[in-house]
mmCIF file of the protein (N, C-alpha, C, O) and its ligand, coordinates in Angstrom:
data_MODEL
# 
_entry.id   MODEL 
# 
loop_
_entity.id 
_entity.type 
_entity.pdbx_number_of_molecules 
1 polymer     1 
2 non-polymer 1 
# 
_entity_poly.entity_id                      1 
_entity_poly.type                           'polypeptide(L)' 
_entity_poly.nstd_linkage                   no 
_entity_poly.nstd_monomer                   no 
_entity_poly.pdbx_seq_one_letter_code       
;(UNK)(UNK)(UNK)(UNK)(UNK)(UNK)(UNK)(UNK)(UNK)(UNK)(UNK)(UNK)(UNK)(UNK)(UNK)(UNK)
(UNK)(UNK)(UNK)(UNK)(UNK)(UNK)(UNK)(UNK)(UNK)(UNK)(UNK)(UNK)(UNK)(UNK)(UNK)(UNK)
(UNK)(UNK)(UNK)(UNK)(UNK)(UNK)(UNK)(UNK)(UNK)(UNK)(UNK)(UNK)(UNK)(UNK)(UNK)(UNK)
(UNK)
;
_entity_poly.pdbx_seq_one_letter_code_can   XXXXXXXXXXXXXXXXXXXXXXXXXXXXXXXXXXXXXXXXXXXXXXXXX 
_entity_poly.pdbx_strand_id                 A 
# 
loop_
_entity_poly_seq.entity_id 
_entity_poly_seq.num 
_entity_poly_seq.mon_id 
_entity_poly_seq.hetero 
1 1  UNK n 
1 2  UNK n 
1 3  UNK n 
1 4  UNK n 
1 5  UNK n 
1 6  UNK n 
1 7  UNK n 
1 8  UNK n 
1 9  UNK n 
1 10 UNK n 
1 11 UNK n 
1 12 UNK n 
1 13 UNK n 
1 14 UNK n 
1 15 UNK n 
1 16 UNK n 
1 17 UNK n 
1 18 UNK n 
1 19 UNK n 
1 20 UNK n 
1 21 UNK n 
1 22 UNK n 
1 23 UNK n 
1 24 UNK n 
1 25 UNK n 
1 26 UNK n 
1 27 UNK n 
1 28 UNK n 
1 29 UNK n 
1 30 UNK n 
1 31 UNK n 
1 32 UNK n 
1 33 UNK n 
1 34 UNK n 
1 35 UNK n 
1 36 UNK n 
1 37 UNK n 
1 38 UNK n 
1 39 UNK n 
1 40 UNK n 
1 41 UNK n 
1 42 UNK n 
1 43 UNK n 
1 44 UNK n 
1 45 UNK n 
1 46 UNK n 
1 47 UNK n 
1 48 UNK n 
1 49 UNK n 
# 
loop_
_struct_asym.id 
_struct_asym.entity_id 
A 1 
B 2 
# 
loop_
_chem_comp.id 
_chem_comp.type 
_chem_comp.mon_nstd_flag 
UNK 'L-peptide linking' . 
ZN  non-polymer         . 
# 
_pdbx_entity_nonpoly.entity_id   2 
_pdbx_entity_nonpoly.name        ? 
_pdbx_entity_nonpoly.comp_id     ZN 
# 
_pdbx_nonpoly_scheme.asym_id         B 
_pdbx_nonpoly_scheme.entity_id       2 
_pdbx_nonpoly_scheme.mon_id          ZN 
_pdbx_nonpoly_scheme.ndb_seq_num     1 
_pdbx_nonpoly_scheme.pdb_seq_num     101 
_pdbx_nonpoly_scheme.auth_seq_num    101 
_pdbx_nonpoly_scheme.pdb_mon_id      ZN 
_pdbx_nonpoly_scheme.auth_mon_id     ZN 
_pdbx_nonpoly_scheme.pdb_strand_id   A 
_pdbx_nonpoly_scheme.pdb_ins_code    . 
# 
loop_
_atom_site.group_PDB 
_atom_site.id 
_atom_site.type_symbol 
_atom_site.label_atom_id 
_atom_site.label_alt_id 
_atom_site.label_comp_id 
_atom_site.label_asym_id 
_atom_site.label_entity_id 
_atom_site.label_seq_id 
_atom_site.pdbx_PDB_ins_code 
_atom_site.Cartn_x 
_atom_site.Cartn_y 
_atom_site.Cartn_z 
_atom_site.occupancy 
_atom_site.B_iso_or_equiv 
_atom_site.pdbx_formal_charge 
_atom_site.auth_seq_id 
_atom_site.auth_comp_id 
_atom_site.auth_asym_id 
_atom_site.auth_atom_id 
_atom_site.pdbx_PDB_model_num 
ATOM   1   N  N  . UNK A 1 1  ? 0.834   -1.202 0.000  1.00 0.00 ? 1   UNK A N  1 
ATOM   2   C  CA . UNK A 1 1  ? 0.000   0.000  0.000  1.00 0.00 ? 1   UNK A CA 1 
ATOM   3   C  C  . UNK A 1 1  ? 0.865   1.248  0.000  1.00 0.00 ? 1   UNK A C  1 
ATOM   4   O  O  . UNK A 1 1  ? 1.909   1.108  0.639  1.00 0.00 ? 1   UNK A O  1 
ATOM   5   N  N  . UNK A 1 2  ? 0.686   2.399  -0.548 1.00 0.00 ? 2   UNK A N  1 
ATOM   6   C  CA . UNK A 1 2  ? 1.044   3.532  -0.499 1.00 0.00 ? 2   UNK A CA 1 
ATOM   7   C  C  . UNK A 1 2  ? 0.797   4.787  0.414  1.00 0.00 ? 2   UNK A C  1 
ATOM   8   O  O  . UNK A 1 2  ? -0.075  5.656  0.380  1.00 0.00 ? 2   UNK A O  1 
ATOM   9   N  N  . UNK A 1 3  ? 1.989   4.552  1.333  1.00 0.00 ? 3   UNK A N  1 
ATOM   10  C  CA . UNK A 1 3  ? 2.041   5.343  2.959  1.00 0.00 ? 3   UNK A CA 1 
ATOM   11  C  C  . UNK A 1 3  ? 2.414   6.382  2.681  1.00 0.00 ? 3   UNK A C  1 
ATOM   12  O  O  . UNK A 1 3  ? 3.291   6.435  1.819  1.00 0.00 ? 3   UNK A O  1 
ATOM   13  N  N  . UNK A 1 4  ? 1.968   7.507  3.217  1.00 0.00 ? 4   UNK A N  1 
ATOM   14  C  CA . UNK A 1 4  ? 2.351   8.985  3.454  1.00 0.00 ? 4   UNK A CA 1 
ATOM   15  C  C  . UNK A 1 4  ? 2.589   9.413  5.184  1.00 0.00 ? 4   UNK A C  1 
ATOM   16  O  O  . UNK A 1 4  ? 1.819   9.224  6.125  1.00 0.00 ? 4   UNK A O  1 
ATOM   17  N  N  . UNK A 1 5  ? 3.648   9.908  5.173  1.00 0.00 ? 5   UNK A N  1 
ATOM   18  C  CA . UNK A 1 5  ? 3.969   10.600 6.854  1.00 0.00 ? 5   UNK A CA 1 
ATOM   19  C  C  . UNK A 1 5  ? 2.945   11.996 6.640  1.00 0.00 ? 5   UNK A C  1 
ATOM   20  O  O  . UNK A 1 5  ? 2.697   12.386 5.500  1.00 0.00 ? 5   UNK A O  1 
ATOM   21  N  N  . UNK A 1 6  ? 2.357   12.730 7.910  1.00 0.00 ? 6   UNK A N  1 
ATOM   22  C  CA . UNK A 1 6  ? 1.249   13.328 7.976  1.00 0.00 ? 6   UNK A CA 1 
ATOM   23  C  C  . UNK A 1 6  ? 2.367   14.408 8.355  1.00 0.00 ? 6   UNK A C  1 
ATOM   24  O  O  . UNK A 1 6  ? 2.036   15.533 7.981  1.00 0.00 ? 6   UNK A O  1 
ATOM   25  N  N  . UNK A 1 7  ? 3.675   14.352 9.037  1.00 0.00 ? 7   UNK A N  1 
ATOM   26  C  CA . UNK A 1 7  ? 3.997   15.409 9.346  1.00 0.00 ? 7   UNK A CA 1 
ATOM   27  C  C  . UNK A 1 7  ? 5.443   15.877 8.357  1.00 0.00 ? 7   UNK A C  1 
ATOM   28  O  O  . UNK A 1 7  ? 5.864   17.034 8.345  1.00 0.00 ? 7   UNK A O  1 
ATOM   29  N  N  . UNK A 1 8  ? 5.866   15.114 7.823  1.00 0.00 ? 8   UNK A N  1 
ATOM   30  C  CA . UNK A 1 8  ? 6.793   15.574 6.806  1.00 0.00 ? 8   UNK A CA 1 
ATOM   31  C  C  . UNK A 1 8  ? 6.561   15.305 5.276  1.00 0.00 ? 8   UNK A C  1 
ATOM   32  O  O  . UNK A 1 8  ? 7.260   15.939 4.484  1.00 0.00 ? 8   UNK A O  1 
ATOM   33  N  N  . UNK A 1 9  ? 5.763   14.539 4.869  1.00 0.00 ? 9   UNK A N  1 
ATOM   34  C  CA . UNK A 1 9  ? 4.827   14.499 3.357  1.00 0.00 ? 9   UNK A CA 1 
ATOM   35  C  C  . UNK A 1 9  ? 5.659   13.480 2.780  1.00 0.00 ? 9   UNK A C  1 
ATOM   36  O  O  . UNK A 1 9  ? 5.960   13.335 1.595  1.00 0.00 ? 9   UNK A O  1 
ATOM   37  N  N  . UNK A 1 10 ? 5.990   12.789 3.785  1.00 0.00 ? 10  UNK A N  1 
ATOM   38  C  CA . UNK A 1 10 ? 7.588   11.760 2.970  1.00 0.00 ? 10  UNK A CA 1 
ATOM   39  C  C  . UNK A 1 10 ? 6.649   10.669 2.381  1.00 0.00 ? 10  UNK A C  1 
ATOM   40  O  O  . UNK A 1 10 ? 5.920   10.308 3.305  1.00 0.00 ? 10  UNK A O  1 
ATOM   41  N  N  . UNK A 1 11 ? 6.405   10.114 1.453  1.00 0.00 ? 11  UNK A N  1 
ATOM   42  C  CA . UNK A 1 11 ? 5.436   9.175  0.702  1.00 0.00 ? 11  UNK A CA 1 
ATOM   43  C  C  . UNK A 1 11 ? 6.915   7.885  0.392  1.00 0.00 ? 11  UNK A C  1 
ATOM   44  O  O  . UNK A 1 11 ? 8.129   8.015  0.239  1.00 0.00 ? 11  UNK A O  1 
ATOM   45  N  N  . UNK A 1 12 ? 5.899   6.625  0.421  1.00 0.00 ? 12  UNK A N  1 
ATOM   46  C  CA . UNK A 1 12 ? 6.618   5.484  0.218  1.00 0.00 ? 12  UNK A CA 1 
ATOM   47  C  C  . UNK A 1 12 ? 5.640   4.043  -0.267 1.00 0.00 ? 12  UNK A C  1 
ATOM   48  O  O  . UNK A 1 12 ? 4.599   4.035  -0.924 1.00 0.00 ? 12  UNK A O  1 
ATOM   49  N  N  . UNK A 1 13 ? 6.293   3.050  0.237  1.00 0.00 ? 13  UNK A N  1 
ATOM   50  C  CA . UNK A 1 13 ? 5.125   2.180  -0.360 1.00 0.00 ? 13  UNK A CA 1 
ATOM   51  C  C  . UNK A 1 13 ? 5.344   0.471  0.454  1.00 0.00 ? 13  UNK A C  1 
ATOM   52  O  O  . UNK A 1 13 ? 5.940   -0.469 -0.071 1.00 0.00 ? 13  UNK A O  1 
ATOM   53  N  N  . UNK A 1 14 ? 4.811   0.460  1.553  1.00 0.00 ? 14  UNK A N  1 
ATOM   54  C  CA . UNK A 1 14 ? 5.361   -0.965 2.367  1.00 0.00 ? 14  UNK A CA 1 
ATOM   55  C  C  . UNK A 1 14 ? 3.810   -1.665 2.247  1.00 0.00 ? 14  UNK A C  1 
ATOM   56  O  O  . UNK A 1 14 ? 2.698   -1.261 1.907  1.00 0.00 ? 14  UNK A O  1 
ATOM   57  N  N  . UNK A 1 15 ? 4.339   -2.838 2.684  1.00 0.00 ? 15  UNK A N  1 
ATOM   58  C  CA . UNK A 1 15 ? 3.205   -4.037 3.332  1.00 0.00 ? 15  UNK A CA 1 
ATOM   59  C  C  . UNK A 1 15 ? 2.240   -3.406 4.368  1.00 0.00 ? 15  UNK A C  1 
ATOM   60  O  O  . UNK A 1 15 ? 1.030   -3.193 4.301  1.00 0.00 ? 15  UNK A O  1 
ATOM   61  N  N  . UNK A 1 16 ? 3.239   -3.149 5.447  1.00 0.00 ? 16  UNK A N  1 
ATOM   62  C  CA . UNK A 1 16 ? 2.506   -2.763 6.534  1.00 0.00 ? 16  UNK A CA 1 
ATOM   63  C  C  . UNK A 1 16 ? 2.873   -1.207 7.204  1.00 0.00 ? 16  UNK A C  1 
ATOM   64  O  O  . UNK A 1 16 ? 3.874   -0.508 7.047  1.00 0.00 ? 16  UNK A O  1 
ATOM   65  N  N  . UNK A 1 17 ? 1.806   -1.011 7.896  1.00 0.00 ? 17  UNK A N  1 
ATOM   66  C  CA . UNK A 1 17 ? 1.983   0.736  8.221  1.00 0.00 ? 17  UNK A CA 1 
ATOM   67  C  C  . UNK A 1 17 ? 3.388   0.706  9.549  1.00 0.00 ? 17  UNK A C  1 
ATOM   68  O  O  . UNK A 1 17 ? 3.354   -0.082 10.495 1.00 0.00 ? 17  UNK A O  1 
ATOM   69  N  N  . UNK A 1 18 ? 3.956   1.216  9.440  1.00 0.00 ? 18  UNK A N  1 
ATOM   70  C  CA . UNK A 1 18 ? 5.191   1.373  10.176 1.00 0.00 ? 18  UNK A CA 1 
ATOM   71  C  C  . UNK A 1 18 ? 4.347   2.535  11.292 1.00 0.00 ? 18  UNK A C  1 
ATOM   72  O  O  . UNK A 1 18 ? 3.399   3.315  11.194 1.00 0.00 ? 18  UNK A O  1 
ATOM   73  N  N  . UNK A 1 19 ? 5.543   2.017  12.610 1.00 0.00 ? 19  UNK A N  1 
ATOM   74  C  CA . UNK A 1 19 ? 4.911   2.732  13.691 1.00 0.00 ? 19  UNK A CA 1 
ATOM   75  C  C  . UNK A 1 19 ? 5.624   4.421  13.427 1.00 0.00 ? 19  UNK A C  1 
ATOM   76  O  O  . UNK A 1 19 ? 5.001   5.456  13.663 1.00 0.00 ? 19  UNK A O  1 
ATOM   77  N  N  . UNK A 1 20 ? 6.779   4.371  12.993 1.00 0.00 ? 20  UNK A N  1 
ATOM   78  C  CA . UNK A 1 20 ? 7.479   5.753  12.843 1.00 0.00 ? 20  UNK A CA 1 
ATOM   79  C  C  . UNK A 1 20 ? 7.691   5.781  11.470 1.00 0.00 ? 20  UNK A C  1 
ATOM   80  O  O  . UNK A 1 20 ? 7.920   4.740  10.854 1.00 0.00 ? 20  UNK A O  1 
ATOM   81  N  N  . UNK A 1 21 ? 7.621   7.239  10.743 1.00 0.00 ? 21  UNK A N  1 
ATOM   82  C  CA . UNK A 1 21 ? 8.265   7.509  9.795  1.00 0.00 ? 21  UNK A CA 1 
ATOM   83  C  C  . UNK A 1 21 ? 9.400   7.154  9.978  1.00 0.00 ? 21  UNK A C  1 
ATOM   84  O  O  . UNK A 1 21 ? 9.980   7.143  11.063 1.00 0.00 ? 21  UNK A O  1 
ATOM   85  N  N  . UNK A 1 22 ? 10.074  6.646  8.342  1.00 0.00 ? 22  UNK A N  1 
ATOM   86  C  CA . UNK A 1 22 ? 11.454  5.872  8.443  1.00 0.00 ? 22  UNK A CA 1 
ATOM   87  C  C  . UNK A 1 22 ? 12.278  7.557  7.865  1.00 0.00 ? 22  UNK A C  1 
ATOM   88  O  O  . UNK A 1 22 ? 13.509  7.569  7.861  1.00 0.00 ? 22  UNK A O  1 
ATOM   89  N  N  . UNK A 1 23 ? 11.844  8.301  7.609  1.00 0.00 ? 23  UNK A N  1 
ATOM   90  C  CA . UNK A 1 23 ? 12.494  9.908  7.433  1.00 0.00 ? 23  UNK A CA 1 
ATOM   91  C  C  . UNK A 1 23 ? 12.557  10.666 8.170  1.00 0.00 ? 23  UNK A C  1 
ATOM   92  O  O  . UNK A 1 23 ? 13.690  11.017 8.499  1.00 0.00 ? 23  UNK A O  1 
ATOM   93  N  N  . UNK A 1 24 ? 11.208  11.411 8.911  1.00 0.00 ? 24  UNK A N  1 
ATOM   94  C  CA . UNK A 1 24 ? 11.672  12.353 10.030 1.00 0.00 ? 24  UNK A CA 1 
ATOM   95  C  C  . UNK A 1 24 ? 11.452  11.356 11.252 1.00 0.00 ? 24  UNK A C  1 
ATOM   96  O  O  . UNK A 1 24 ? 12.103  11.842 12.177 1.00 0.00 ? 24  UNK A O  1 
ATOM   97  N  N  . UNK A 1 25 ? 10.709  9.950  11.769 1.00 0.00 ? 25  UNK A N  1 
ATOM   98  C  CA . UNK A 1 25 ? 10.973  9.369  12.826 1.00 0.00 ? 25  UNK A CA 1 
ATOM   99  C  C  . UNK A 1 25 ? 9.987   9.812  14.044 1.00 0.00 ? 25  UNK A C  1 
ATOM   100 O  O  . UNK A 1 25 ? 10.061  9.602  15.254 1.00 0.00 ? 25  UNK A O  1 
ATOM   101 N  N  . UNK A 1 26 ? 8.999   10.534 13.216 1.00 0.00 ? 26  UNK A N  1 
ATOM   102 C  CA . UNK A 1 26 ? 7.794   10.975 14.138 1.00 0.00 ? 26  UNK A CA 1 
ATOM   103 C  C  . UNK A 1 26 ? 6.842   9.846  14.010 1.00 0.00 ? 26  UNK A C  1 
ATOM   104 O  O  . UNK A 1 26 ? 6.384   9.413  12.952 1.00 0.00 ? 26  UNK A O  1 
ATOM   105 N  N  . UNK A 1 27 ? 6.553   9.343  15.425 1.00 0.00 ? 27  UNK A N  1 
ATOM   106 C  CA . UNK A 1 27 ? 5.750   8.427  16.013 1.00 0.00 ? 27  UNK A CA 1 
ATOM   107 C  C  . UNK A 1 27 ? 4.270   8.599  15.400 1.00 0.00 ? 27  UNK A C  1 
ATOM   108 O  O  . UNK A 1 27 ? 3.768   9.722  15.428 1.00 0.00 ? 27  UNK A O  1 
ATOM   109 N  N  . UNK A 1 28 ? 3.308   7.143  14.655 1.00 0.00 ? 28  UNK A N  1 
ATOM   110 C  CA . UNK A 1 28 ? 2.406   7.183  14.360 1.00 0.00 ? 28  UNK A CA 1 
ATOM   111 C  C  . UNK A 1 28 ? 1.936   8.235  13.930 1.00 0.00 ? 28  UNK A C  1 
ATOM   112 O  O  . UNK A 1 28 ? 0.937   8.672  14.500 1.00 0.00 ? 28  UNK A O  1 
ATOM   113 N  N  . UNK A 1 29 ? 2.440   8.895  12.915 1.00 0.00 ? 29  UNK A N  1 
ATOM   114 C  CA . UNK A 1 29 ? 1.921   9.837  11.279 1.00 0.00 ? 29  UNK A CA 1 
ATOM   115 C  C  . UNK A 1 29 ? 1.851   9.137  10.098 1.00 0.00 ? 29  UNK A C  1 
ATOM   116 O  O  . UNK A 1 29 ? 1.662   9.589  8.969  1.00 0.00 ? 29  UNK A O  1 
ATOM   117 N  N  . UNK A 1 30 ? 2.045   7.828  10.498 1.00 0.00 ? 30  UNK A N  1 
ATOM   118 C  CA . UNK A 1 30 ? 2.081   7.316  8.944  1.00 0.00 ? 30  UNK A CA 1 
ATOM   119 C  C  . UNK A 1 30 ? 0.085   7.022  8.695  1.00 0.00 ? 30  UNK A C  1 
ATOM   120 O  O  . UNK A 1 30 ? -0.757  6.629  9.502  1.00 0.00 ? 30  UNK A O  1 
ATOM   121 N  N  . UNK A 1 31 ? -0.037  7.426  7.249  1.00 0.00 ? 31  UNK A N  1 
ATOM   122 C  CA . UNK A 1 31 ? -0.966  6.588  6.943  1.00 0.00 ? 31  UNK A CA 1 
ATOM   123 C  C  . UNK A 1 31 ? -0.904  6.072  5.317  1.00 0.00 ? 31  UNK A C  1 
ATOM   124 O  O  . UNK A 1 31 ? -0.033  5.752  4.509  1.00 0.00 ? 31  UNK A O  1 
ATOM   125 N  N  . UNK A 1 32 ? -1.945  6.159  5.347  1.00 0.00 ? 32  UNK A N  1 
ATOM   126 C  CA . UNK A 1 32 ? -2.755  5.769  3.408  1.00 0.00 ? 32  UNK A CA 1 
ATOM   127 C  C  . UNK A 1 32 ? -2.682  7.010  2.856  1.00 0.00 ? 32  UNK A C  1 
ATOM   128 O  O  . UNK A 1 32 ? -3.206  8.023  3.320  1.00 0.00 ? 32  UNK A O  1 
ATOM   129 N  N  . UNK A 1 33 ? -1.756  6.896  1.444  1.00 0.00 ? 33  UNK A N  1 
ATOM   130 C  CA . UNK A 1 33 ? -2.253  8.159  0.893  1.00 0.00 ? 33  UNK A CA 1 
ATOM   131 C  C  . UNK A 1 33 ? -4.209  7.888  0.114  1.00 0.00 ? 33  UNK A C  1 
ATOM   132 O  O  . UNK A 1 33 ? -4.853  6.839  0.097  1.00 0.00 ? 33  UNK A O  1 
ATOM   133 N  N  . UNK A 1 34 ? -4.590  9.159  -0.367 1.00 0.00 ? 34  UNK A N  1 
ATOM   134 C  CA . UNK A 1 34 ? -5.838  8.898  -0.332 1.00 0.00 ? 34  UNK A CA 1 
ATOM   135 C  C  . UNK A 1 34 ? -6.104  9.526  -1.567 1.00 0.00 ? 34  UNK A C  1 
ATOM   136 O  O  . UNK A 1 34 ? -5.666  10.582 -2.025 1.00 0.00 ? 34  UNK A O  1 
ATOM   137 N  N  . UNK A 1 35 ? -6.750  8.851  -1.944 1.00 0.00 ? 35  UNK A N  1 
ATOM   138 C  CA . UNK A 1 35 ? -7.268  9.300  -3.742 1.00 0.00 ? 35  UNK A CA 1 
ATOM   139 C  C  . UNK A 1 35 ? -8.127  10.002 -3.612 1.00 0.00 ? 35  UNK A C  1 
ATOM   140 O  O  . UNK A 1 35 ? -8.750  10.011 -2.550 1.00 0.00 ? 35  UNK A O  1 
ATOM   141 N  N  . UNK A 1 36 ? -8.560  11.100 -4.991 1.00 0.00 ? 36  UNK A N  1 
ATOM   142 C  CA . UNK A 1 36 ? -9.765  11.772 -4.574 1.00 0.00 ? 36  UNK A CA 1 
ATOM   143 C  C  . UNK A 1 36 ? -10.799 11.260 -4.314 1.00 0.00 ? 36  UNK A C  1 
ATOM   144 O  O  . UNK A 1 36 ? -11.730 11.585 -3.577 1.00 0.00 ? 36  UNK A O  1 
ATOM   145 N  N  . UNK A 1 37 ? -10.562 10.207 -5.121 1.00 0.00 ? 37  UNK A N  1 
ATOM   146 C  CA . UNK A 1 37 ? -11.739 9.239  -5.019 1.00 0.00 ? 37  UNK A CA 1 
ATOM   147 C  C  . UNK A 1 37 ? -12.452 8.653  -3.266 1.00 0.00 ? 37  UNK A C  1 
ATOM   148 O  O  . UNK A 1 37 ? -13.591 8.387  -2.882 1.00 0.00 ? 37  UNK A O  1 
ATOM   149 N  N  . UNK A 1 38 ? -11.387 8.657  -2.739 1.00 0.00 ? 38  UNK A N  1 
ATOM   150 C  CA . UNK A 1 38 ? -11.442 8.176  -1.095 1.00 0.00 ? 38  UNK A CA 1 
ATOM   151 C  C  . UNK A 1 38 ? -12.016 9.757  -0.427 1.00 0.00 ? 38  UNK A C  1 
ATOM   152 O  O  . UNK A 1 38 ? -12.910 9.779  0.419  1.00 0.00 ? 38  UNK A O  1 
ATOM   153 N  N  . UNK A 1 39 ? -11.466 10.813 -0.862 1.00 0.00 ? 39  UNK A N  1 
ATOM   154 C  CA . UNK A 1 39 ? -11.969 12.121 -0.346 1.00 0.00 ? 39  UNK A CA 1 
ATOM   155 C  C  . UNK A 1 39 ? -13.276 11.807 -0.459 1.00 0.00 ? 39  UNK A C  1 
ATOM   156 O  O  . UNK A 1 39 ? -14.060 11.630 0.474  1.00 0.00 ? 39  UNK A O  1 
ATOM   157 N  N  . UNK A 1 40 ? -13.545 11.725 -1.847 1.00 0.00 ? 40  UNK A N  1 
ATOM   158 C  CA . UNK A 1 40 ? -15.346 11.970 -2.089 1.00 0.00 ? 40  UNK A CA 1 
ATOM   159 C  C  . UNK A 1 40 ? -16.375 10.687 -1.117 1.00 0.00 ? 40  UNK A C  1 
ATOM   160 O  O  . UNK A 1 40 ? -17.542 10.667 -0.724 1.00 0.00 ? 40  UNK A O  1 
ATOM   161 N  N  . UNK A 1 41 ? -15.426 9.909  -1.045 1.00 0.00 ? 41  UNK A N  1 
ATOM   162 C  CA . UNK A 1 41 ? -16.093 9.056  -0.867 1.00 0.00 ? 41  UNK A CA 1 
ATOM   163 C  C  . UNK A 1 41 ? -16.275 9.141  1.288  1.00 0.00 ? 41  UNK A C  1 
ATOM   164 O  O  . UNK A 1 41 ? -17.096 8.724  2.105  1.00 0.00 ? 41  UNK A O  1 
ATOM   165 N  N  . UNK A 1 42 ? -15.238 9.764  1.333  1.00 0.00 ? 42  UNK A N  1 
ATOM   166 C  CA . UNK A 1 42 ? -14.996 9.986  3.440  1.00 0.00 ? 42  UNK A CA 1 
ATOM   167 C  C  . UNK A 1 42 ? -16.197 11.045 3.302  1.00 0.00 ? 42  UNK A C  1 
ATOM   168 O  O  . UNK A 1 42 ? -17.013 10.879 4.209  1.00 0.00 ? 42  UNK A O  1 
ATOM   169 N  N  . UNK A 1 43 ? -16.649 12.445 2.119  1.00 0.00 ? 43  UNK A N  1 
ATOM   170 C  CA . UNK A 1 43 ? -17.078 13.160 2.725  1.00 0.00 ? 43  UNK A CA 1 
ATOM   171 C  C  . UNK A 1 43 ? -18.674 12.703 2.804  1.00 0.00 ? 43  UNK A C  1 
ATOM   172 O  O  . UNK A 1 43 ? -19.483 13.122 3.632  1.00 0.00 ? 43  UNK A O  1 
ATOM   173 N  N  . UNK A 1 44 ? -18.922 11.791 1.798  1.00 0.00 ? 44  UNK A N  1 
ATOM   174 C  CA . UNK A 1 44 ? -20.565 11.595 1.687  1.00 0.00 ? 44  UNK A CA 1 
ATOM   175 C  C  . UNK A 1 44 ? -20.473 10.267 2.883  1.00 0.00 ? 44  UNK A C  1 
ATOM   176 O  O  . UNK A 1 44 ? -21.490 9.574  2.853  1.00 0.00 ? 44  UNK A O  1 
ATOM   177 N  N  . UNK A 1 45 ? -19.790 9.974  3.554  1.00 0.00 ? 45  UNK A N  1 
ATOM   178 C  CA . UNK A 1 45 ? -20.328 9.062  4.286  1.00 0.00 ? 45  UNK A CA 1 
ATOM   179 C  C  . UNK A 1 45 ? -20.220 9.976  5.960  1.00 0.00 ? 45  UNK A C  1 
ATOM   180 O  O  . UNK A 1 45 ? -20.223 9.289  6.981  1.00 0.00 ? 45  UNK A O  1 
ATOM   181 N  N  . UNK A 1 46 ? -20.162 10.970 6.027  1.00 0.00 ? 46  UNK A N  1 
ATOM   182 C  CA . UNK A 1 46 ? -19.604 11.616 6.978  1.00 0.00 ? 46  UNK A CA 1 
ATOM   183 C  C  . UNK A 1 46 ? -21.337 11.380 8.020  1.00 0.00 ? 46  UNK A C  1 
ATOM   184 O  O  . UNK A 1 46 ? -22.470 11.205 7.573  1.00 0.00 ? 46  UNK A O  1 
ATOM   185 N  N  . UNK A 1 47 ? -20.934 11.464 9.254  1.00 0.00 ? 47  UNK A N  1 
ATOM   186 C  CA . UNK A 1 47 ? -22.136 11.734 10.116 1.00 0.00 ? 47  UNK A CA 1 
ATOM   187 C  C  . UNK A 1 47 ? -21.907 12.514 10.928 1.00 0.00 ? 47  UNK A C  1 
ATOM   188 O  O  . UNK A 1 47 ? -21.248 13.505 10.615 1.00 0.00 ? 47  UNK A O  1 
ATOM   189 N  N  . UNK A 1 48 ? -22.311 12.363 12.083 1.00 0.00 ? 48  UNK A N  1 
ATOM   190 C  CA . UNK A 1 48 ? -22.767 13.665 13.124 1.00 0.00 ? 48  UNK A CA 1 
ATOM   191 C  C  . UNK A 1 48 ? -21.558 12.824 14.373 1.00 0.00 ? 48  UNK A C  1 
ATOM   192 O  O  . UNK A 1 48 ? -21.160 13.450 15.355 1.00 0.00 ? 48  UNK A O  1 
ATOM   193 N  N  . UNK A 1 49 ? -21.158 11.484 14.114 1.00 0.00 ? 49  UNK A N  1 
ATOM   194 C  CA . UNK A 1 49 ? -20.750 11.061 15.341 1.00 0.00 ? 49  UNK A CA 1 
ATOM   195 C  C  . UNK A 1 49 ? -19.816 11.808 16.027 1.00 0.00 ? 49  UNK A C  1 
ATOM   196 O  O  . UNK A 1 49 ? -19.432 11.445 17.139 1.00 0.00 ? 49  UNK A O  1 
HETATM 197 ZN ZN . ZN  B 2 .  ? 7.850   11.895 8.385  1.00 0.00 2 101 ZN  A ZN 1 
# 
């Protein structure tokens, strides 16, 4: 899958989500980068929770 760090924009591509960026080493920022397609799709499912 294709990981992005949330706090330095460092993009990569592993199996599994790593607990630290392997670049700046900041703890749990990694995620999924997200297609627009995933945008459109987070905002119409959005609720009140
Ligand atoms: Zn980073």
């Amino acid at each position: 899958m294709n990981l992005v760090c949330a706090k330095c924009n460092y993009k990569f591509e592993k199996d599994k989500t790593p607990k630290l960026c392997p670049y700046c080493g900041k703890e749990g920022s990694m995620g999924k980068t997200k297609s627009a397609q995933d945008f459109l799709n987070e905002s119409l499912m959005e609720s009140d929770e």
